[in-house]
N, C-alpha and C positions, 0 to 999 in steps of 0.2 A: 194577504196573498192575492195576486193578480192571477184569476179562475183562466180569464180571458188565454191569458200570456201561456200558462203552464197548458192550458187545451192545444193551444195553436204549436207548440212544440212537438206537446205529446204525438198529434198526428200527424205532422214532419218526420219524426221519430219511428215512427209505427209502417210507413211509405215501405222500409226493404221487408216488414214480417209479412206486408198484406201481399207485395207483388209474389214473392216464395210461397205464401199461402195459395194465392191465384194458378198460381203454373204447378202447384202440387195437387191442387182443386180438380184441374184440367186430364191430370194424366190418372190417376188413383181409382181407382175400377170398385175394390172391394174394402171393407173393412172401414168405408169413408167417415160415419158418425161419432167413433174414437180416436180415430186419426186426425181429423179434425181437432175433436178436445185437446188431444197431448198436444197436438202443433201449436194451437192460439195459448195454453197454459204456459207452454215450454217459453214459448217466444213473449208471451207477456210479463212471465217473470223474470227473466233475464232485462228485458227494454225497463223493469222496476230497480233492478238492482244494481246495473251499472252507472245511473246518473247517483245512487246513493253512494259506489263507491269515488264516481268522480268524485262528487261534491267533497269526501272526506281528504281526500289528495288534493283538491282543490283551495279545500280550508289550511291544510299543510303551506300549500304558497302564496295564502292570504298579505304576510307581512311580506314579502320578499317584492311581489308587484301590486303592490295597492294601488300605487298614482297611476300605472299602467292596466289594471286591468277593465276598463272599456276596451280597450284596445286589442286586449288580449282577443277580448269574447267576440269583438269585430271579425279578428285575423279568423280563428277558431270557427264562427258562423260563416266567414266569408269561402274558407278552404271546406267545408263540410258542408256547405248548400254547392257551391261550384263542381264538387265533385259529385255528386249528387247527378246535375244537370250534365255537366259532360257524358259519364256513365250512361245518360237516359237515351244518349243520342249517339253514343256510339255502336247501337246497331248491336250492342254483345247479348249472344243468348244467354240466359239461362242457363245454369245446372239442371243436367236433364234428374226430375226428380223419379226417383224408383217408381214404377207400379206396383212397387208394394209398402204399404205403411210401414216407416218410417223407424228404427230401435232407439234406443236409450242413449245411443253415442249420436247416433243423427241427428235427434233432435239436438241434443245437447248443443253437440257443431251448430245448428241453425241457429239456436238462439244466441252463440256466443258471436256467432258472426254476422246477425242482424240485430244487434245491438252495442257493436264496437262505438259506432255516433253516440250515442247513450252518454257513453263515459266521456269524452269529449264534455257532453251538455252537462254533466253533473258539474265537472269541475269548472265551467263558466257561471254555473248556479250560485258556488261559491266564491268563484273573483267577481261577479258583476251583480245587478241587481234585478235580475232574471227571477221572475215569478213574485214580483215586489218586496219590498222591504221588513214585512213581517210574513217570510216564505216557512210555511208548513213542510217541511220536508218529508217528512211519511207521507202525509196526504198528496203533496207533488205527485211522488215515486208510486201511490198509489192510483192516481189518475193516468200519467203517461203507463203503469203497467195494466193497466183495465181497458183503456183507448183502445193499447196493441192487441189484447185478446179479442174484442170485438169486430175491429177488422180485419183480424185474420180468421178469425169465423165464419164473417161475413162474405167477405173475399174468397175463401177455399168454398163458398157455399153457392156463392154467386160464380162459379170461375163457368160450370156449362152454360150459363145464360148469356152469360158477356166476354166469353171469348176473342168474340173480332174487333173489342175497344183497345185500341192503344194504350202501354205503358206511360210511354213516356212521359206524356202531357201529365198524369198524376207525380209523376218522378219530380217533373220543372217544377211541376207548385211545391213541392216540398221541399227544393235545393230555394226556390223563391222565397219561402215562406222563412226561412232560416237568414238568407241574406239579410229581409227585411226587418227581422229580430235583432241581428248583430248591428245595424246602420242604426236603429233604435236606441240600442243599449250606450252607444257612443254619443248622438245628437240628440238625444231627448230625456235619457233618464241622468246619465251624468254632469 
């Protein structure tokens, strides 16, 4: 398994739990050191289980596009890092998050909604050779979901101190960081 490959996703991947952590970091007054917990849990298990479910729908259209899937995983990294970096510079706020920590449906929503890309990556996990050839899948899904926990931790924990740093420039590297994987997958492993 390529440690390297599945790191460098994982925290591509992890880019929409930490900015939501960040801007929930920012507004949250009371109740912060469970709120926290639930939110980097929420959103780390979900960013673990949607590349697991890609990958299994992905193994689903293994025979259908074999010869094609670099190609796939190109178009797929190429429309999910570009979107990414569009998004980063369009200037769009944030969902103002509650001043008050967060229930059971909200997080829920965050996590499914900051890890839609997830699934995406799972099922290029299975058409291409993302994460090398002998890919640990628990371990994968278990690194990109430990990554997201961490910087969403981090990030809701750092959000008063670094406030006046720009999004977006993390946003690019992350839409960058995905292009670079899909141009990969196509010119160098296949």
């Amino acid at each position: 398994m390529n440690y390297l490959e599945i790191t460098v996703i994982a925290l591509a991947l992890a880019v929409d739990a930490t900015v939501y952590a960040f801007s929930y970091g920012l507004v949250l007054r009371q109740g912060r050191g469970w709120a926290a917990l639930w939110l980097a849990l929420c959103v780390g298990v979900f960013q673990a289980l949607m590349p697991l479910l890609g990958y299994v729908g992905g193994e689903a259209l293994r025979a259908v596009v074999s010869t094609w899937a670099p190609w796939v995983v190109l178009t797929v990294f190429t429309v999910l890092g570009g979107s990414i970096i569009y998004k980063a510079w369009q200037g769009e706020v944030e969902e103002n998050a509650s001043p008050e920590a967060l229930g059971i449906c909200g997080l829920l929503l965050v996590g499914v909604a900051t890890s839609i890309d997830a699934l995406a990556v799972g099922a290029c996990m299975a058409l291409g050779n993302i994460g090398g050839p002998q890919l640990n899948l628990p371990l994968a899904v278990s690194i990109i979901g430990c990554v997201t926990f961490v910087c969403a931790m981090v990030s809701f924990h750092s959000a008063r101190l670094l406030h006046h740093l720009p999004t977006q420039w993390l946003e690019t590297a992350a839409g960058g960081l995905l292009l670079v994987l899909g141009i990969h997958q196509v010119f160098v492993v296949s």
